[in-house]
C-alpha positions as CSV (number, residue, x, y, z in Angstrom):
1,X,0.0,0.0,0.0
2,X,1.2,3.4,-0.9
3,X,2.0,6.2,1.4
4,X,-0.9,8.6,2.6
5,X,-0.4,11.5,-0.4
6,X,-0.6,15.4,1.2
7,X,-3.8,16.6,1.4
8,X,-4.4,20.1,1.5
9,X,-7.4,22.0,4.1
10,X,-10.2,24.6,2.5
11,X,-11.0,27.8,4.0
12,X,-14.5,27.5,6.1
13,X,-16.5,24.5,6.8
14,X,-18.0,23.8,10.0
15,X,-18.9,20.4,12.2
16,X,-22.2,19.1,12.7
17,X,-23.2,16.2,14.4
18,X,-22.3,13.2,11.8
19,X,-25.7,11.3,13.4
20,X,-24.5,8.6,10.8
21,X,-24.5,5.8,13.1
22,X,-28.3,5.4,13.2
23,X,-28.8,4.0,9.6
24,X,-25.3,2.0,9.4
25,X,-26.0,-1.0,11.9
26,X,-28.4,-3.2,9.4
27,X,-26.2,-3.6,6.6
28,X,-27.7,-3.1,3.2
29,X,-31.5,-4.3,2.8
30,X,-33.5,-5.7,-0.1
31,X,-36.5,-3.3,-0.6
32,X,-39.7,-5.3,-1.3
33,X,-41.0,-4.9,-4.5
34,X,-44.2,-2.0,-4.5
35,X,-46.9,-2.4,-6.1
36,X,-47.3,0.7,-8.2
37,X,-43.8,2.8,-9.4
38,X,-44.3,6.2,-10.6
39,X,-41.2,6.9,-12.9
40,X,-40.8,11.6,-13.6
41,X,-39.4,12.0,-17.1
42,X,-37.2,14.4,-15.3
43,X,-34.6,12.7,-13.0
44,X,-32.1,14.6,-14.3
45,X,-30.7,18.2,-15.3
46,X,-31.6,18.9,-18.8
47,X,-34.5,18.1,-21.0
48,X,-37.7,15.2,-19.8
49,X,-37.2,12.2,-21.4
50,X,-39.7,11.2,-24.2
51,X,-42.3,8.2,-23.7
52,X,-42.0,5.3,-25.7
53,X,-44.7,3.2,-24.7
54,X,-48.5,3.0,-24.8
55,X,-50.9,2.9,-21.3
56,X,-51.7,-0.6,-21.2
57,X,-48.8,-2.0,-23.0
58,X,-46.8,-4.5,-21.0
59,X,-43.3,-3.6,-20.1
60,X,-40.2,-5.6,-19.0
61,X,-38.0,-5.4,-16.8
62,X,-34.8,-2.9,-17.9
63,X,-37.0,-2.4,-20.8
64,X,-36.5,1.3,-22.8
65,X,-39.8,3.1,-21.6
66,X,-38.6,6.9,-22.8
67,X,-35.9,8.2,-25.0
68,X,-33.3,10.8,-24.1
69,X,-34.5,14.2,-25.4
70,X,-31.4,15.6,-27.0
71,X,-27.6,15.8,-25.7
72,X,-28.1,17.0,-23.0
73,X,-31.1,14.7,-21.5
74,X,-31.6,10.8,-20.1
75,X,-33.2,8.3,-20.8
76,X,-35.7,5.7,-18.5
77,X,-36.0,2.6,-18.5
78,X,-38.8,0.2,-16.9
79,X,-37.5,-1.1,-12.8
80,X,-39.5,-4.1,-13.1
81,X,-41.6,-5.9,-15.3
82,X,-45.7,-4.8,-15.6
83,X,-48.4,-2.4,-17.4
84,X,-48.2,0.9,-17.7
85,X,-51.4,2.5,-16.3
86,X,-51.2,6.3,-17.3
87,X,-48.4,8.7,-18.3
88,X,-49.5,12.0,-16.5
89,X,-48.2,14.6,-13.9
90,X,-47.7,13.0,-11.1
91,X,-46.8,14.0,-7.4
92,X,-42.8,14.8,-7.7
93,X,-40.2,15.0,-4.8
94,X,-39.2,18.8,-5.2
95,X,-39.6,21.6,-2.7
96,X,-42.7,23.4,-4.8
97,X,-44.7,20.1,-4.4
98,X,-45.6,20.8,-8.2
99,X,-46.9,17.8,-10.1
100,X,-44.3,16.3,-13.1
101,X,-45.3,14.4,-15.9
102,X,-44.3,10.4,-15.7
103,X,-45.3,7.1,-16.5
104,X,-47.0,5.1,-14.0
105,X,-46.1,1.6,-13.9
106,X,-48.2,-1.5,-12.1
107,X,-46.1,-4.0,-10.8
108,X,-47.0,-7.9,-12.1
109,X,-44.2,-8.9,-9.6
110,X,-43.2,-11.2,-12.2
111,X,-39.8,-9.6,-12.4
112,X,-39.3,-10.8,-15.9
113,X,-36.2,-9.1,-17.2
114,X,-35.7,-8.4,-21.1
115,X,-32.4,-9.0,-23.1
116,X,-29.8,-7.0,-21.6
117,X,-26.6,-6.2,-23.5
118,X,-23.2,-5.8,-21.6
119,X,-19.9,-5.1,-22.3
120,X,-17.7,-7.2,-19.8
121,X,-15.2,-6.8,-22.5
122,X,-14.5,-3.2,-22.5
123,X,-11.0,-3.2,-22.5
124,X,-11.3,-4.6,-25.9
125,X,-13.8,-1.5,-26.8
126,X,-13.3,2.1,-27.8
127,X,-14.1,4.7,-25.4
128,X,-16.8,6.1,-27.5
129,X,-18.1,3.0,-27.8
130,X,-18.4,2.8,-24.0
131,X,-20.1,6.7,-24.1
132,X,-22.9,5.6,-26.0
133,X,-23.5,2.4,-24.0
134,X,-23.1,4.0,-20.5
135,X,-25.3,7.0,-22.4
136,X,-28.2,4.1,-23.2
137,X,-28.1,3.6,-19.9
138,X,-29.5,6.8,-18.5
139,X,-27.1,7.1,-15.8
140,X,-26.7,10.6,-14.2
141,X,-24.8,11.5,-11.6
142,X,-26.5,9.7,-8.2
143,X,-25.0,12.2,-5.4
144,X,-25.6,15.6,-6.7
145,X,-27.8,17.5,-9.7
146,X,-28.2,14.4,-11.4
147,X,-25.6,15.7,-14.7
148,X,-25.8,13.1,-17.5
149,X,-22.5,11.0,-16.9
150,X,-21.8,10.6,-20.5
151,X,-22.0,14.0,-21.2
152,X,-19.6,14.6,-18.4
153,X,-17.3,11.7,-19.3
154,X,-17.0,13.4,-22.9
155,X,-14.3,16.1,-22.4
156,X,-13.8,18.2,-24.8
157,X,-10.6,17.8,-27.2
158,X,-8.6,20.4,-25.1
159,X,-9.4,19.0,-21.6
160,X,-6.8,16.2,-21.1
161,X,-8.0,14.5,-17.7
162,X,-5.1,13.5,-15.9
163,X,-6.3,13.3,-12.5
164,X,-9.5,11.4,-11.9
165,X,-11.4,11.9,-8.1
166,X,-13.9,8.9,-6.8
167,X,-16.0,11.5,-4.6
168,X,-16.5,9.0,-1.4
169,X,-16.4,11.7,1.5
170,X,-20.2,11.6,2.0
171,X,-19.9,14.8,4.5
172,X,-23.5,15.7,5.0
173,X,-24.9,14.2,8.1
174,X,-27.3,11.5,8.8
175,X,-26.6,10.2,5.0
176,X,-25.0,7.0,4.9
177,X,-25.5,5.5,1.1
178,X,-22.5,6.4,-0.2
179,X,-20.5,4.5,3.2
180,X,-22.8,1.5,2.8
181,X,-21.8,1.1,-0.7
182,X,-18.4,1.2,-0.3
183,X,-19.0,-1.9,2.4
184,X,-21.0,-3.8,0.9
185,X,-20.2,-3.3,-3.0
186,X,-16.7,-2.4,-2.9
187,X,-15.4,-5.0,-5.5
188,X,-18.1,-3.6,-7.7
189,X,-17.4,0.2,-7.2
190,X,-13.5,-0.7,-8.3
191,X,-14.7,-2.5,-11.2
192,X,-16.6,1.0,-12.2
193,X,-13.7,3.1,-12.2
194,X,-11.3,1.0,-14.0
195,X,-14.3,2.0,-16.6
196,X,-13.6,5.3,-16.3
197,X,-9.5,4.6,-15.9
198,X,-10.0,3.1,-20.0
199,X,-12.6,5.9,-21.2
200,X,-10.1,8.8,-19.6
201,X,-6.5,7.0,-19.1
202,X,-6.0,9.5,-16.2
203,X,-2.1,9.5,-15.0
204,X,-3.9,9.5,-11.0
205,X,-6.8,7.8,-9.5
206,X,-7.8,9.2,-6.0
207,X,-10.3,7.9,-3.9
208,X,-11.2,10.7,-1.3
209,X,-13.3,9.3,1.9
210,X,-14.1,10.9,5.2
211,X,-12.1,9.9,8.7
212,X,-15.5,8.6,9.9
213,X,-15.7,5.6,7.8
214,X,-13.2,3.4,9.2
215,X,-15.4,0.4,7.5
216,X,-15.8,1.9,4.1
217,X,-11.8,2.7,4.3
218,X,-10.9,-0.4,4.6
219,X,-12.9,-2.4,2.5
220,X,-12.5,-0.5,-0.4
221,X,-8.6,-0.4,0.1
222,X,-8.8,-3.9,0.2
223,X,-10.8,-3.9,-3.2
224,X,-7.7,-1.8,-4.7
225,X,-5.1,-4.2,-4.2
226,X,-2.2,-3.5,-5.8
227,X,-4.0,-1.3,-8.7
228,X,-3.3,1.7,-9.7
229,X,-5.3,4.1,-7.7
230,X,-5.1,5.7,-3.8
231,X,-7.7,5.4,-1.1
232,X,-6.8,9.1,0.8
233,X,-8.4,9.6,4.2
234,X,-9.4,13.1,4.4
235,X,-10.4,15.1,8.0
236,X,-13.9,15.2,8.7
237,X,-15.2,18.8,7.7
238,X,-18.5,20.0,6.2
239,X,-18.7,20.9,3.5
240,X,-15.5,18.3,1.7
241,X,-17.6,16.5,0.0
242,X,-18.6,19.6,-2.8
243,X,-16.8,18.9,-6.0
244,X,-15.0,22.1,-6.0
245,X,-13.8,21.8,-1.7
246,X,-12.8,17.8,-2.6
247,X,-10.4,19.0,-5.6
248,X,-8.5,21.9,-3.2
249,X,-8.2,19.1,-0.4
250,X,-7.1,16.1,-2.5
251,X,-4.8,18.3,-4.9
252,X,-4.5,21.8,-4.1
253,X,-5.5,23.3,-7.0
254,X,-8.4,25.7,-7.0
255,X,-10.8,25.7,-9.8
256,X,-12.0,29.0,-10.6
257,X,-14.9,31.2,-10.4
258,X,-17.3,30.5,-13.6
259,X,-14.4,27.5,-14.5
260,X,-15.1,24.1,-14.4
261,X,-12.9,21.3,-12.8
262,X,-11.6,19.9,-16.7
263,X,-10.0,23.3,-17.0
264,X,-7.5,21.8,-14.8
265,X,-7.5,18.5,-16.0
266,X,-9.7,16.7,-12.9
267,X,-12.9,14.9,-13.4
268,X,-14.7,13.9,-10.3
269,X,-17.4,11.1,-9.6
270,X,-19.7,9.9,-7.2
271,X,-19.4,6.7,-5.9
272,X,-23.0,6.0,-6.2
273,X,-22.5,6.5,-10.2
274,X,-19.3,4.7,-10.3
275,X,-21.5,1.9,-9.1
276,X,-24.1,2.5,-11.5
277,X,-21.1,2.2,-14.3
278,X,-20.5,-0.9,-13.1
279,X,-23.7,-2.6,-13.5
280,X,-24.4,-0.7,-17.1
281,X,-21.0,-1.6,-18.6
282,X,-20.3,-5.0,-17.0
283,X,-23.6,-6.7,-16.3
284,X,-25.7,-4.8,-18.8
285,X,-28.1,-3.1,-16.3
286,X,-29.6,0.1,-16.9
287,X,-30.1,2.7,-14.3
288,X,-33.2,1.2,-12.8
289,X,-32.4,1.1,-8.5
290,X,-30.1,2.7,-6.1
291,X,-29.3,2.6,-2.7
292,X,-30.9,5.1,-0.5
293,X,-30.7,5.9,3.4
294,X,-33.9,5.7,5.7
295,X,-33.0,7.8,8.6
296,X,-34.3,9.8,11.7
297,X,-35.8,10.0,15.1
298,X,-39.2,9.0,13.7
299,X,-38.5,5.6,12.1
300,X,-38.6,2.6,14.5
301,X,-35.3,0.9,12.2
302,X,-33.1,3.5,10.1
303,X,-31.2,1.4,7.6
304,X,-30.4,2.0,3.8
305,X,-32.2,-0.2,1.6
306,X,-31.5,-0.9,-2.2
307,X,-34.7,0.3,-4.2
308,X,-36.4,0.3,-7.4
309,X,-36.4,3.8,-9.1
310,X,-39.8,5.6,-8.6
311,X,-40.8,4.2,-5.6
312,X,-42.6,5.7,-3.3
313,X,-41.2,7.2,-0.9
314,X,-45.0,6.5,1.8
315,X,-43.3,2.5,0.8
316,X,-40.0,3.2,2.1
317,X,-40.8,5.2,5.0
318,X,-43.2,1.9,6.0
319,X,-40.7,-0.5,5.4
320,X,-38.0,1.3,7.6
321,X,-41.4,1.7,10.9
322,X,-42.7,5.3,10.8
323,X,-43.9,7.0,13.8
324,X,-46.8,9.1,12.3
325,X,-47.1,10.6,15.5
326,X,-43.5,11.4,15.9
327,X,-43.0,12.8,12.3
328,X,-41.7,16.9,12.2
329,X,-40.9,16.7,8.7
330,X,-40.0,14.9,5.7
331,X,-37.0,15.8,4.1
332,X,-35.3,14.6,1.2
333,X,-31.4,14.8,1.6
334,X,-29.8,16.0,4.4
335,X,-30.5,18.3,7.1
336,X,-27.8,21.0,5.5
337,X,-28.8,20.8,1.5
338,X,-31.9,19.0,1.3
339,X,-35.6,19.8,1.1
340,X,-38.7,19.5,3.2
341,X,-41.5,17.3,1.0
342,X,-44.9,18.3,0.9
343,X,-45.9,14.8,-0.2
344,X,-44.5,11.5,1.1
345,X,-47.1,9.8,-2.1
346,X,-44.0,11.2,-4.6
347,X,-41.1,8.6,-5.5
348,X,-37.3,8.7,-5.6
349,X,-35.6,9.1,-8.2
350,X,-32.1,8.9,-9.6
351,X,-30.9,11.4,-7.6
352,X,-32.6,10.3,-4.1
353,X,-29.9,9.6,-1.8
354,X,-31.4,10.0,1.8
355,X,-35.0,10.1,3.3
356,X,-34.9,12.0,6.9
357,X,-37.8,11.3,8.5
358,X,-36.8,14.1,11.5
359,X,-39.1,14.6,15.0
360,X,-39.4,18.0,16.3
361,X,-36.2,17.3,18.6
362,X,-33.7,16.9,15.5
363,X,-35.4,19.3,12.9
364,X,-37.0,22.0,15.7
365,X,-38.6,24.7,13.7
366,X,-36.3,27.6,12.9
367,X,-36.4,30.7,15.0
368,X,-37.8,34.0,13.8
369,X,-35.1,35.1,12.0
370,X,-33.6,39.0,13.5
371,X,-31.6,41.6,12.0
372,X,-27.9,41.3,10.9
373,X,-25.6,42.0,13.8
374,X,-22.5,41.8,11.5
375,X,-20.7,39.2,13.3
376,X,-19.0,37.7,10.5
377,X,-19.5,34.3,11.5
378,X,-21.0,33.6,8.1
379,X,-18.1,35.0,5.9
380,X,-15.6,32.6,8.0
381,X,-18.0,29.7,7.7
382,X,-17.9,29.7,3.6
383,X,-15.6,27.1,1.9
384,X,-16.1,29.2,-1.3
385,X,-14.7,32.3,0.7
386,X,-17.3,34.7,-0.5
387,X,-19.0,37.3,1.9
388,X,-22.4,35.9,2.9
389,X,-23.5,39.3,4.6
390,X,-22.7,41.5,1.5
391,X,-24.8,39.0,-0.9
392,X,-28.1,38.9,1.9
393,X,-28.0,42.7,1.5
394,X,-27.8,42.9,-2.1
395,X,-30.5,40.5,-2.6
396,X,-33.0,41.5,-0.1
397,X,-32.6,44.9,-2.0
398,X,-32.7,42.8,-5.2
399,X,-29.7,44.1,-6.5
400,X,-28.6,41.8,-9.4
401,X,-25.5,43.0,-10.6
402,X,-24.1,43.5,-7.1
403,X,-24.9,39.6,-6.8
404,X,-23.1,38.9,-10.1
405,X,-20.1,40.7,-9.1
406,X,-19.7,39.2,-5.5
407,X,-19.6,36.0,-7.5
408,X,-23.1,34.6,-6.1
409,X,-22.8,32.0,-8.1
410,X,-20.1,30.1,-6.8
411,X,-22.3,29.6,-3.7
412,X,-22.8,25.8,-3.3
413,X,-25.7,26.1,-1.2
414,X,-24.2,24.4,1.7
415,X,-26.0,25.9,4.4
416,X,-22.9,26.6,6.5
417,X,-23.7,30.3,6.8
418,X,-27.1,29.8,8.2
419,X,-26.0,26.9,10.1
420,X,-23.6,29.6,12.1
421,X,-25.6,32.7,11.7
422,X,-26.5,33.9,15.6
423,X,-29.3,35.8,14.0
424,X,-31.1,32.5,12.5
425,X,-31.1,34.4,8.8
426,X,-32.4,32.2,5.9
427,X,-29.6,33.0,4.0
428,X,-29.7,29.9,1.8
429,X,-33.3,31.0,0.5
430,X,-32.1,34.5,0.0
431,X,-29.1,32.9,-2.1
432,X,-31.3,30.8,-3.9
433,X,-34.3,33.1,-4.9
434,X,-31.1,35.3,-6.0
435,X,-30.0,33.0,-8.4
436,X,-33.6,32.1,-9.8
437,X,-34.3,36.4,-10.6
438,X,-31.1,36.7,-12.1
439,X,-31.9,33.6,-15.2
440,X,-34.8,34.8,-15.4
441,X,-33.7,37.8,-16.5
442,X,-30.7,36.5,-18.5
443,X,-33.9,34.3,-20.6
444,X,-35.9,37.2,-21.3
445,X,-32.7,39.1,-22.1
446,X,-32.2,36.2,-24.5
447,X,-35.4,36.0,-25.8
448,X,-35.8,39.5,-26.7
449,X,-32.4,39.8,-27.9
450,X,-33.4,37.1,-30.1
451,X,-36.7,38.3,-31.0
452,X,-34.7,41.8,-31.8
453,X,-32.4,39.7,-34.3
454,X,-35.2,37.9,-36.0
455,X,-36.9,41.2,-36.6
456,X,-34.2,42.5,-38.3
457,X,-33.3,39.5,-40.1
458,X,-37.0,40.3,-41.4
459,X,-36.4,43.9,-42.0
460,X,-33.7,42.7,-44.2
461,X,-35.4,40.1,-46.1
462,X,-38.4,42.6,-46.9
463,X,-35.7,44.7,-48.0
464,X,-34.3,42.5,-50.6
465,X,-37.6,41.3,-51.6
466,X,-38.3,45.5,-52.7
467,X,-35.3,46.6,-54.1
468,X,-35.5,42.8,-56.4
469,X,-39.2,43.7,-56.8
470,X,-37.9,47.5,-58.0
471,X,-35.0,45.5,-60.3
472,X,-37.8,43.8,-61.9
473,X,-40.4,46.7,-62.1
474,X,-37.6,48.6,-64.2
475,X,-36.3,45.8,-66.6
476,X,-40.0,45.4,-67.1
477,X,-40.1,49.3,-68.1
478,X,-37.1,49.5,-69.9
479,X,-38.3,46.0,-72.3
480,X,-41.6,47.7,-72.7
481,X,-39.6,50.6,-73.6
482,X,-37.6,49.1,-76.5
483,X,-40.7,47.6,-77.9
484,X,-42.6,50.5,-78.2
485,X,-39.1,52.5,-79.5
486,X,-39.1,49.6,-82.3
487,X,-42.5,50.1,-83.2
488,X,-42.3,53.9,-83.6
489,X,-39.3,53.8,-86.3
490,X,-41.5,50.4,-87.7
491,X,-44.0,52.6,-88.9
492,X,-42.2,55.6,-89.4
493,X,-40.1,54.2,-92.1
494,X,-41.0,55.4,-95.9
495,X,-43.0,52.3,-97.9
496,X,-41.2,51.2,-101.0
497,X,-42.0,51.9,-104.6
498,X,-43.6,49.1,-106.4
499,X,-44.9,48.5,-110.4
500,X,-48.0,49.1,-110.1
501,X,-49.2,51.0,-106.3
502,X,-52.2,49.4,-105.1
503,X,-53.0,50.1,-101.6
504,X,-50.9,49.4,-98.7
505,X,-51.6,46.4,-96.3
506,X,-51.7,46.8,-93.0
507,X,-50.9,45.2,-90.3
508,X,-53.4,42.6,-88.6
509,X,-54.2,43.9,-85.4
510,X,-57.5,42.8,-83.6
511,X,-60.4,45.5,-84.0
512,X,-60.6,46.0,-80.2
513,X,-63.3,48.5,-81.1
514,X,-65.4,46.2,-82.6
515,X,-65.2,43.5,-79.9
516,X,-66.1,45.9,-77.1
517,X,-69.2,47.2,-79.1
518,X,-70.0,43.2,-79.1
519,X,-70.2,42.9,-75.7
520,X,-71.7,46.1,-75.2
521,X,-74.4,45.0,-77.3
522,X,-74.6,41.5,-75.4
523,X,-79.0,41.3,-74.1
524,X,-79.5,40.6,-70.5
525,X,-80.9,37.2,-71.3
526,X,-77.8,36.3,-73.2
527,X,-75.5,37.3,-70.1
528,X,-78.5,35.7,-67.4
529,X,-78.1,32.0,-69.3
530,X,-74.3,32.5,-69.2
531,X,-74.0,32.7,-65.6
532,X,-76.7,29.7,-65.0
533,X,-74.6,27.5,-67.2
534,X,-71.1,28.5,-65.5
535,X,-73.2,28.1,-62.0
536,X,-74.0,24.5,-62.8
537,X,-70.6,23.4,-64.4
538,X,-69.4,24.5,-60.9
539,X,-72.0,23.5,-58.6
540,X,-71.2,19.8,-60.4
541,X,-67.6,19.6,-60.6
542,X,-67.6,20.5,-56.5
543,X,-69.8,17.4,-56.6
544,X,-67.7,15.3,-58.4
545,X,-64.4,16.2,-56.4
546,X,-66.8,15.7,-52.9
547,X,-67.2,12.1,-54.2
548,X,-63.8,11.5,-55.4
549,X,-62.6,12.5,-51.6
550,X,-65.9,10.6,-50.0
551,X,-66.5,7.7,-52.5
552,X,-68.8,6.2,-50.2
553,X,-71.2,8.7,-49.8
554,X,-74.7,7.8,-51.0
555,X,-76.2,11.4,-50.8
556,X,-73.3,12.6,-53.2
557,X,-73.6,9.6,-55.6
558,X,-77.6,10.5,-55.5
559,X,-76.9,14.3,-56.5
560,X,-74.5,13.6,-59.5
561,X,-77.4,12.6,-62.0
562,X,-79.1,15.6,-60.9
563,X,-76.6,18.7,-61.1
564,X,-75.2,16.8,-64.5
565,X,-78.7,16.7,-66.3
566,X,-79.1,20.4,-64.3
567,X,-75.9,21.3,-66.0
568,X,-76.9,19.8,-70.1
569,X,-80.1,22.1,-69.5
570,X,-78.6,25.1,-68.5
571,X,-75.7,24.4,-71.6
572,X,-78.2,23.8,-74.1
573,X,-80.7,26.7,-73.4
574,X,-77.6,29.2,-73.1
575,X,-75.9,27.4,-76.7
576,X,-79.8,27.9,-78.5
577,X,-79.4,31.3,-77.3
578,X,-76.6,31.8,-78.4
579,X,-77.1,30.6,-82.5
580,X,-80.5,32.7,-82.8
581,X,-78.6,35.7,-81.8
582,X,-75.6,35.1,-83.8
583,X,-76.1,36.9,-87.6
């Protein structure tokens, strides 16, 4: 085993209680199969997937139930084998509580799997190859925003990943799936990043975990071996575990502000999708379960339990003992980043790694929150070293380039600032709502900038449409022009002498006067039969193209005989007409 490497400390962070222990003495459980899985078409940042399949068509299991929607998007695939009952909105586990469309699968408990296609020789395969397949897979990243893992895989041509970080530090407390995984599935987890070691060919493999799993240390050191990758023990510190914190403690380098971690050639992953990698590449399996934490005061057995995708959570929270009566508040994640849930009938998802099912004693209600005092205590707390205080005041006055240019953005919405902040200040939720105003903004700047470009775009068109119109209008002239120019010196040229002069011909042009007197001269009843007989033409050729479109219609087949004999009537009364008025 090779020497613990230097690790390096980030500014801020604070130290919760870990409360880690509750969920980590049953091991990894089996979660029974539900009865009814409720699968969002969004698990994932980006586009919804698109649905493939038919209510009441019969699905299998890891069968392809939507289709990615674009590059960046995932796809979804079926957890177990059944009939799909609707595709409509459906509760989803976000703060709003807003309903999101999905596919709602009944469960034959059949488990009948369809044909699954891995790739157990990868070494033997082309990294794109791999891309695609892990892509097909709808995998996204299983410990943060959910980022399509193929998408992040694909570097582009000047990023040259030479350092590649297994994310195992699981810092937020209560959550244990990440630890658990590393215990139980350890082999497996290895097996995913020597994926990622062919796909990238990284010069370093680091695998960062937390001092407080001694268990997950050591099995997955024992899963290394003698391969070509470090297990590094970092301190325990809240927030490590952000992508950007991990990188400055396990190499130093800072990534910076608006920069993304392949400018400096690292590429991090969650264990959680490393796992997922495994399954997809090796065995074949699509994203279609993960393993989640069941935690808190109010259950009668926290554990972490390997689950379908889309179950509900109400089936989880039974399986681990609620306490109705005990029961604060729901939230999904952790106490630091995650979310309350207005509706235990919504399902995890890909992204689902912890279910805190907190009594008033852990999750009390938060104080009214008072005025700034100024301490500071935020602005020390940040691992991203920005000042807290400054940004609150900018936003409650809704300031939005002030935001921008303290770098509000490179908030991770950790929550140390309000976990410190004597005052009790929401400053997450300030941070947040921030953020939201200032896209919004940005996409009506967008769309108007690009409704201002298509209108000029149109102004221009319009433009060359006159002025070719104009070039037209004057060749037009100018022909016209010539014509009448040749005409003029036509007739103006002397006639030539002959033998004997007779009279001159001239030329045969119609005697316009003579054909206007004509119609002039036309009687009423001559005109009267000539609209009666153009009226019945038309009145039967709209029958005959009605029955050509609608051959089976016996009204229209009825008519024809009718309007054609109304027609020869109408013909021959306007044609007699016609001859005892001619001369």
């Amino acid at each position: 085993m090779s020497a613990q490497p230097r690790i390096w400390d980030i500014p801020g962070g604070i130290h919760p209680p870990d409360n880690k222990a509750q969920s980590t003495g049953r091991g990894l459980e089996q979660m029974p199969l539900p009865a009814r899985l409720v699968l969002p078409l969004l698990q994932h940042i980006g586009n919804r997937a698109v649905p493939l399949v038919q209510v009441g068509e019969r699905v299998l299991k890891g069968q392809l139930i939507a289709e990615a929607n674009g590059p960046l998007s995932c796809p979804l695939h079926a957890p177990t084998s059944g009939t799909i009952s609707a595709i409509a909105p459906a509760p989803y586990p976000h703060a709003s509580g807003l309903a999101e469309p999905a596919i709602i699968l009944e469960c034959d408990g059949q488990e009948e799997w369809t044909a699954l296609e891995s790739m157990a020789d990868y070494r033997a395969r082309e990294p794109l190859e791999l891309l695609d397949h892990i892509r097909g897979a709808g995998i996204s990243g299983l410990g943060g925003a959910g980022f399509p893992t193929a998408v992040k895989l694909a570097s582009r041509p000047d990023h040259q990943i030479d350092t590649l970080i297994i994310n195992g530090s699981e810092c937020e407390p209560y959550i244990t799936a990440d630890d658990t995984a590393m215990r139980y599935r350890a082999p497996q987890i290895i097996a995913g990043i020597e994926v990622f070691m062919h796909i990238l060919k990284p010069e370093q493999v680091l695998i960062g975990i937390e001092d407080n799993k001694p268990e997950a240390i050591q099995a997955m050191r024992e899963a290394v071996g003698g391969r070509p990758m470090q297990v590094v023990v970092i301190p325990t510190k809240y927030p490590s575990g952000g992508e950007k914190q991990l990188i400055q403690i396990l190499t130093g380098k800072e990534v910076p502000s608006g920069g993304l971690p392949a400018d400096l050639g690292i590429l991090c992953q969650n264990i959680g999708t490393t796992l997922a990698v495994h399954d997809a590449v090796v065995l074949g399996r699509p994203l279609i379960s993960r393993i989640t934490t069941l935690t808190g005061a109010a259950l009668e057995r926290p554990t972490n339990v390997e689950a379908l995708i889309g179950t509900p959570i109400a089936d989880l929270l039974a399986f681990a003992g609620l306490r109705q009566e005990r029961l604060q508040r729901l939230v999904l994640g952790g106490p630091m980043m995650g979310f309350t849930l207005p509706d235990s009938s919504a399902p995890i998802i890909k992204t689902s790694n912890c279910v805190l099912a907190g009594t008033s004693e852990e999750l009390p209600p938060p104080p009214p929150a008072l005025p700034c005092i100024r301490c500071g205590l935020c602005a020390e707390a940040c691992p991203a070293q920005l000042l807290p205080q400054q940004l609150h005041w900018f936003a409650m006055g809704k300031d939005y380039e002030q935001l921008q240019r303290q770098n509000l953005f490179d908030c991770i919405e950790c929550g140390a600032c309000a976990y410190v902040c004597p005052s009790s200040i929401p400053l997450i939720q300030y941070f947040r709502a921030g953020k939201a105003e200032i896209r919004t903004i940005e996409l009506q700047h967008s769309r108007a900038e690009h409704a201002r470009q298509r209108f000029e775009q149109r102004q221009e068109r319009l433009q060359r449409e006159a002025e070719q119109r104009e070039l037209e209008r004057q060749a037009r002239a100018e022909k016209a022009a010539r014509a009448k120019a040749a005409r003029e010196a036509q007739a103006a040229q002397p006639q030539t002498a002959t033998a004997e002069p007779g009279p001159v011909a001239k030329p045969a042009t119609p005697d316009l006067a003579r054909i206007q007197t004509a119609k002039a001269q036309l009687s009423p009843e001559h005109k009267q039969l000539k609209v009666a007989a153009a009226a019945a033409r038309m009145a039967l050729q709209k029958a005959r193209k009605q029955l050509q479109a609608n051959p089976d219609n016996a009204a229209l087949q009825a008519q024809i005989p009718k309007l054609e004999q109304a027609f020869e009537q109408a013909q021959q009364a306007f044609d007699e007409h016609v001859a005892k008025e001619t001369p």
